[in-house]
C-alpha positions in Angstrom: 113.1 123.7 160.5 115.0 121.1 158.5 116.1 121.8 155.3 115.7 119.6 152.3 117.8 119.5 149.3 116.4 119.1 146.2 118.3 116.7 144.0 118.4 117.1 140.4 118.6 113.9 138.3 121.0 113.2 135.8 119.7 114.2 132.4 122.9 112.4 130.7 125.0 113.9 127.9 123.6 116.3 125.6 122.5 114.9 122.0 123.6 117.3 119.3 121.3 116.3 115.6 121.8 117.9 112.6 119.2 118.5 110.1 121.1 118.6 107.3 118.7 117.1 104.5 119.3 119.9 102.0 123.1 121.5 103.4 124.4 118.0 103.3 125.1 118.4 99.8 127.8 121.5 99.8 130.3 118.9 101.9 130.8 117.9 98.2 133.2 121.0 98.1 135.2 119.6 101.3 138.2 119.1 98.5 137.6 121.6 96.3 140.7 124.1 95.3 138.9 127.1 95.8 142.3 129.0 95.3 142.5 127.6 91.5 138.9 127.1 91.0 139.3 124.0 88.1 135.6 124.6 87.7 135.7 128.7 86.5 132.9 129.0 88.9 132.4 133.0 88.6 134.7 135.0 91.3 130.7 136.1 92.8 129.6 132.5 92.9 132.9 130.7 94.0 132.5 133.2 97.0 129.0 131.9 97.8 129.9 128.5 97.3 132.8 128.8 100.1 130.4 130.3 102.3 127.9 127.7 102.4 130.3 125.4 103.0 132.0 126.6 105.9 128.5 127.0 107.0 128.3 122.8 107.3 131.9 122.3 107.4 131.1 121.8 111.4 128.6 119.3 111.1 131.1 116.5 111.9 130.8 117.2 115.5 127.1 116.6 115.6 126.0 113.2 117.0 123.9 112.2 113.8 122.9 113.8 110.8 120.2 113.9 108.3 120.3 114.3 104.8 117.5 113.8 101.8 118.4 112.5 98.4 115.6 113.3 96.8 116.1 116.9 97.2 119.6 117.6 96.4 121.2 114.3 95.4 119.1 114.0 91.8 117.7 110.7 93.3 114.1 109.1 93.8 111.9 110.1 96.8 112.1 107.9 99.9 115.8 108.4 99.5 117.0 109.8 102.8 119.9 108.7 105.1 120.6 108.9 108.9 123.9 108.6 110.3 124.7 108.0 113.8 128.4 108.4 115.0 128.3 106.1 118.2 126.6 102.8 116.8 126.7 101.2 120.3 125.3 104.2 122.0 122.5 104.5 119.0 121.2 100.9 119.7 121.0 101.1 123.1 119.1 104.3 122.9 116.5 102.9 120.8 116.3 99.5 121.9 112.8 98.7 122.6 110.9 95.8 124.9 110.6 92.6 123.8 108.5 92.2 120.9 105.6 89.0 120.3 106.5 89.7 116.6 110.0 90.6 116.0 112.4 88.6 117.9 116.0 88.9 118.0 117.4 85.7 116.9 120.8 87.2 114.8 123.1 90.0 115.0 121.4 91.3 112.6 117.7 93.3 114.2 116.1 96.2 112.5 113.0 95.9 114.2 114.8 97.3 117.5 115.6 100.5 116.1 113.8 101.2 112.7 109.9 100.4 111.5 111.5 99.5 107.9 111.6 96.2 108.7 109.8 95.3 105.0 110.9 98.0 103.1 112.4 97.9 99.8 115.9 98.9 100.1 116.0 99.9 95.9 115.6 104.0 97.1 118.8 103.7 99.0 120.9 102.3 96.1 119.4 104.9 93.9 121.1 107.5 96.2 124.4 105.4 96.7 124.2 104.8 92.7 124.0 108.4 92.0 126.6 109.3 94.4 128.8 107.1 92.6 128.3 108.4 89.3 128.1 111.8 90.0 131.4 111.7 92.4 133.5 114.8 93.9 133.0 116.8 91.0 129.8 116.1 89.3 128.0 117.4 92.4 130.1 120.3 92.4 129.2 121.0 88.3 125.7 120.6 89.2 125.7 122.9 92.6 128.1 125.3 91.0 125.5 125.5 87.6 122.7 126.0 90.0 123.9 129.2 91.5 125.5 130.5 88.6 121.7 130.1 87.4 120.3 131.7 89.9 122.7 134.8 89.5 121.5 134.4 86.3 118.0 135.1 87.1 118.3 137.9 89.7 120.6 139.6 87.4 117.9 139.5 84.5 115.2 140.7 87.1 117.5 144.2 87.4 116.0 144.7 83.8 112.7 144.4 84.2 110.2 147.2 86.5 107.4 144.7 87.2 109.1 141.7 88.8 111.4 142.0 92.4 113.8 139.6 94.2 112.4 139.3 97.6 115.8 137.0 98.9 118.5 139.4 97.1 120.9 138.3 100.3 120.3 134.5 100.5 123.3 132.7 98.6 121.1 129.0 98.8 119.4 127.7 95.8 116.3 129.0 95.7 115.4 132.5 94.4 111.6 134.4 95.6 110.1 137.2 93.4 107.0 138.8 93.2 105.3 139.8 89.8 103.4 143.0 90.0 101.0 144.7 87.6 101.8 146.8 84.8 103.3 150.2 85.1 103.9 149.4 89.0 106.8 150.5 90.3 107.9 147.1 91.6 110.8 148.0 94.4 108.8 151.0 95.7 105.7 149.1 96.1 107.1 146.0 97.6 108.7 148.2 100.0 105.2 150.2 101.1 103.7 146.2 101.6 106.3 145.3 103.4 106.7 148.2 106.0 103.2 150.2 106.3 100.2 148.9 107.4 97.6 150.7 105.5 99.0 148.7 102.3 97.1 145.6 103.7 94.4 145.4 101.6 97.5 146.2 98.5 99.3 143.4 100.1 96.8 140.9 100.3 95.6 141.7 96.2 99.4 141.3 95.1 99.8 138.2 97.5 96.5 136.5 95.2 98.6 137.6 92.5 101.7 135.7 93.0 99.0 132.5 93.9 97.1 133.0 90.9 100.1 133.2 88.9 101.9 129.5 90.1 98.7 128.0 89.6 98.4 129.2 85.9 101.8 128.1 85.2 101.0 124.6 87.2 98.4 124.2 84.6 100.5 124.8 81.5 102.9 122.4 82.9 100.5 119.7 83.6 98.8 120.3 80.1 101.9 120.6 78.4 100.7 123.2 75.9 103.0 125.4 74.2 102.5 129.6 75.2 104.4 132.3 73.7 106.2 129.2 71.5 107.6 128.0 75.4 106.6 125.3 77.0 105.9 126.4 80.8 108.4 125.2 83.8 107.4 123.4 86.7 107.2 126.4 89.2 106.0 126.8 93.0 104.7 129.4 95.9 105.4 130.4 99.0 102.6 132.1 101.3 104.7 132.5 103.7 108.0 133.4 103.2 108.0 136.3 105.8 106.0 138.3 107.9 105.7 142.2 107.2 108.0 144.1 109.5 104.8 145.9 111.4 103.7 141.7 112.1 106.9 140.1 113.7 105.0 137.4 115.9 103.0 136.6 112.7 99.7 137.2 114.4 97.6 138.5 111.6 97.5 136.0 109.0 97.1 138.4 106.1 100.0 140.5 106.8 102.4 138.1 105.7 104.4 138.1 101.6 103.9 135.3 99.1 106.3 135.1 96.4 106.6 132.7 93.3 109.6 130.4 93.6 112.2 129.1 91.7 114.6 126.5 92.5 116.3 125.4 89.3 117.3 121.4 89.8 117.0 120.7 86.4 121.3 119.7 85.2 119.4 121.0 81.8 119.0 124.5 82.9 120.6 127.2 81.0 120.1 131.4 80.2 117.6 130.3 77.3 115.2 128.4 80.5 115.6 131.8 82.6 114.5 133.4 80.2 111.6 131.4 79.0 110.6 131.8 82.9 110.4 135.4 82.9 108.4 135.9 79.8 105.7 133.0 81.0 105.8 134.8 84.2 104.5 138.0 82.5 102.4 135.7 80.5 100.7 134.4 83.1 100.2 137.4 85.2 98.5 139.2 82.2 95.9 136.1 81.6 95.1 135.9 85.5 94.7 139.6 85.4 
């Protein structure tokens, strides 16, 4: 019998994409002396700041890259770039068929790569604008505030019994806690939902907690009313920020932890705003309870 070869096709060189629409932003400390620290970034938070940059330092060998202005470059929505390092081997990638209604007539064609072929481009100079204000070191004021911020808050949770950091080991910019009842001890009770399965039905009343919770404080923000003498911050949920340990593949639906989220953009921010969180926190979780 004859044998036949089979003959695998050429799949061409590998394409390596980075999606780096919110990690973009610690390249800012590509140049930062982090041996004199001209900033007095804390020695906790200068650490945490090195780490998440060498943790994109490497992105220069992707392909292309993504990165979002609107989330972490204080700049409008619709703001996002794309960067491709090989512009010939971009455009002949994408390059399309002839089109009946864009024809290339100029060296110029956006239509053969891109559908913004009307768009305004006023988003993109709101980033490029910003990034020119802000420079080198106003990004790294406004990154280094953040988490200083943020250490704020998770050091101020260690005071209270009802309230627990869910992310204690991230070192990004956003911080997950779950508000409890009173008189619940918080750590030993997260830990039970977490790990034993017959504190579903325990789980699943703390988890319309945390909901119930970020919606109250939605609607103080929206109304704009005053509470406790504070007006309320703009605050979020997660219902999904990880399965329970006894629900790995995520299966059951119910056996998963919500937390309330805070991620502190505001350049404004300061101990007095952490603390007006915490106390509407507790205010809210008493009125929804």
């Amino acid at each position: 019998m004859k044998k036949v070869l089979a003959i695998t096709p050429k799949a061409g060189k590998t394409f390596l994409y980075c999606d780096s629409v919110i990690g973009w932003s610690w390249l800012m400390f590509a140049k930062y002396d982090f041996i004199n620290n001209p900033l007095d970034f804390s020695k906790k938070i200068l650490q945490e700041i090195h780490r998440n940059y060498e943790a994109v330092k490497d992105m220069v060998y992707a392909d292309a890259i993504g990165c979002d202005f609107h989330k972490v470059g204080w700049s409008p929505y619709n703001c996002s770039l794309f960067v491709y390092k090989d512009r010939v081997e971009f455009e002949y990638l994408m390059r399309r068929p002839g089109s009946q209604y864009l024809q290339e007539r100029t060296s110029y064609n956006p239509g053969l790569y891109t559908l913004d072929v009307s768009r305004s481009g006023s988003y993109a100079m709101a980033g490029w604008a910003t990034l020119k204000y802000f420079g080198y070191e106003g990004f790294q004021a406004i990154l280094g505030g953040i988490l200083e911020m943020q250490n704020y808050l998770r050091q101020m949770f260690t005071d209270y019994h009802e309230i627990v950091c869910v992310n204690p080991d991230d070192y990004g910019l956003v911080t997950l806690f779950r508000v409890y009842p009173k008189g619940t001890n918080t750590r030993e009770q997260y830990e039970k939902e977490l790990s034993d399965p017959r504190a579903k039905d325990e789980l699943k009343r703390n988890n319309e907690l945390q909901q119930k919770v970020a919606d109250k404080l939605w609607n103080w923000f929206r109304t704009g009313d005053k509470h406790q003498d504070c007006f309320a911050p703009y605050i979020s949920y997660t219902s999904g920020f990880r399965p329970t340990k006894y629900n790995p593949a995520k299966k059951d639906p119910d056996a998963v932890i919500y937390a309330l989220k805070s991620f502190p953009m505001n350049v404004n921010i300061n101990p007095d705003s952490i603390q007006t969180l915490i106390k509407l926190v507790f205010a809210a979780r008493d009125e929804v309870s």
